[in-house]
C-alpha positions in Angstrom: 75.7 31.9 -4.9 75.3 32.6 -8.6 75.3 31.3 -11.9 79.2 31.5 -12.4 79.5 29.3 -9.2 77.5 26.1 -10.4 79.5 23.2 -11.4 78.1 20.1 -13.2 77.8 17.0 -10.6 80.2 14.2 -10.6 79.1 12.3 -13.1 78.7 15.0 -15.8 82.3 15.9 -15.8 83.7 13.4 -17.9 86.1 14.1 -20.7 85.1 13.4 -24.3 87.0 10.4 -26.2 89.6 11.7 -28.5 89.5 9.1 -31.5 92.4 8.9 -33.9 95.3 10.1 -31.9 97.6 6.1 -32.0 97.4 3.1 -31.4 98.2 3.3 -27.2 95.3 5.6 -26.8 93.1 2.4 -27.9 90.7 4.1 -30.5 94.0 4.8 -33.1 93.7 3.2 -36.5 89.9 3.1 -37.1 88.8 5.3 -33.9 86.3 2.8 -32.9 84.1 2.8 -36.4 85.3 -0.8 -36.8 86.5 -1.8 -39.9 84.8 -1.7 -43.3 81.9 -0.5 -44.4 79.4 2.2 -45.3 79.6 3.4 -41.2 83.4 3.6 -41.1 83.3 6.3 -43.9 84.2 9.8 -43.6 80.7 11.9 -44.2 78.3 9.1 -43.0 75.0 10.1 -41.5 72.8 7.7 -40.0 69.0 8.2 -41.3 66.3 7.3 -39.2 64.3 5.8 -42.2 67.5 4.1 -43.3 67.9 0.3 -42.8 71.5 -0.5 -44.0 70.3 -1.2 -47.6 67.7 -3.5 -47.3 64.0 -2.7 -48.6 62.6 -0.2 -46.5 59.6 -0.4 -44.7 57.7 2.7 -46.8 58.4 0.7 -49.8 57.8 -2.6 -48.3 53.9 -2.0 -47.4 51.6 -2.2 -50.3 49.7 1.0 -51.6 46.5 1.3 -52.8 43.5 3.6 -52.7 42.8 7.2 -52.9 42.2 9.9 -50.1 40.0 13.1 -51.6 41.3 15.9 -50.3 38.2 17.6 -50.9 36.0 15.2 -48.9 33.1 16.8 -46.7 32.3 15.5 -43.4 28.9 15.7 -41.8 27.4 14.8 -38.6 24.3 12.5 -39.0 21.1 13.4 -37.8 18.4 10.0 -38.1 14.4 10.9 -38.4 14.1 8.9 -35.2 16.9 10.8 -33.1 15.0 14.2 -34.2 11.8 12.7 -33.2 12.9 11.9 -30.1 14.6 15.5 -29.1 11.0 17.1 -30.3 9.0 14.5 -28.2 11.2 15.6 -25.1 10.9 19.0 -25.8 14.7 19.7 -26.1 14.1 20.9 -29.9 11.1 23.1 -31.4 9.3 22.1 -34.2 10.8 25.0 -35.9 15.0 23.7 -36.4 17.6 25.4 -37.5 21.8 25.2 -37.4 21.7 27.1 -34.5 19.0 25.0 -32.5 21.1 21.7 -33.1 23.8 23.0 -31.8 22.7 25.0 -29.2 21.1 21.3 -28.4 24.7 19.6 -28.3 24.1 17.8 -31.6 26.5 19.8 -33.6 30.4 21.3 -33.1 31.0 25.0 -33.9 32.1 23.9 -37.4 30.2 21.0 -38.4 27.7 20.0 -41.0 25.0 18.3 -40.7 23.1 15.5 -42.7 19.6 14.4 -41.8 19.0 10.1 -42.2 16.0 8.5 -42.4 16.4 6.1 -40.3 13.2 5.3 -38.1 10.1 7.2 -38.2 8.7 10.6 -37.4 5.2 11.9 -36.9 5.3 15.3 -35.7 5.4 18.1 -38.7 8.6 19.7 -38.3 10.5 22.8 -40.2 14.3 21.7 -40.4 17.7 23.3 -41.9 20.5 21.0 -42.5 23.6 20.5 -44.8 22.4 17.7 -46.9 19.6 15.5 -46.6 18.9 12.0 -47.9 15.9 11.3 -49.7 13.9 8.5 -47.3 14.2 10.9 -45.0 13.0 14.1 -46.5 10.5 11.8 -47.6 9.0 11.0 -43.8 9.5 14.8 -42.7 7.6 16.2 -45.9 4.8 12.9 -45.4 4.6 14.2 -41.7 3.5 17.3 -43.2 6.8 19.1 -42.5 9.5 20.7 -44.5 13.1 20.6 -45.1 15.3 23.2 -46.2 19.3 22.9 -47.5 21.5 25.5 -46.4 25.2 26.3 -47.8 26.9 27.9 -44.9 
């Protein structure tokens, strides 16, 4: 057996309708498009989008707001979080990109911003994207620093 022996099954071997060819075929005169109408015309393509001239639904929904496409993303980091890694000894005091994501906190591409949610009492060194300014407050009043980076 080969390729040039396989025949479609049964069903599959039906002939195609041939439209227009008179009226005791029964699809002469308007070859099954009905009667009038933008679908019975020659050159008609139905669009998915399309719904036979009424409003469409992209125009129907209301519009509003803006999207920067220049947005960036971090991952927050909260005081109390950072505490608690130190306190467990999953973290140095010493932290850098590397250490939070070696740690799981951080993706291979994303930043980081530290919160200041909750408190901290252990004097840490930290790098992060962007910091907010309670809680560079707590690490520098814990006698720690904190240090922006830009990669």
């Amino acid at each position: 057996m080969d390729l040039s022996n396989l025949k479609a099954p049964k069903p599959n071997q039906k002939n195609r309708k041939r439209v227009g060819r008179g009226q005791g075929s029964g699809r002469g005169e308007q070859s099954g498009r009905g009667h009038n109408g933008q679908r019975s015309r020659s050159g008609f393509k139905e669009r998915f989008w399309f719904e036979g001239g009424q409003m469409p639904l992209q125009r129907r929904i209301p519009k509003f707001g803006f999207t920067s496409p220049f947005r960036k993303e971090y991952v927050p980091l909260n005081v109390d979080t950072l505490s608690q890694w130190v306190a467990d000894e999953k973290l140095d005091t010493t932290i850098d990109i590397n250490a939070l994501r070696d740690a799981g906190l951080l993706g291979k591409t994303n930043k980081v911003k530290l919160l200041g949610r909750g408190e901290i009492d252990q004097k840490i060194e930290i790098e992060v994207h962007a910091c907010s300014d309670s809680a560079k407050e707590k690490v520098e009043n814990a006698g720690g620093s904190v240090t922006i980076v830009n990669s």
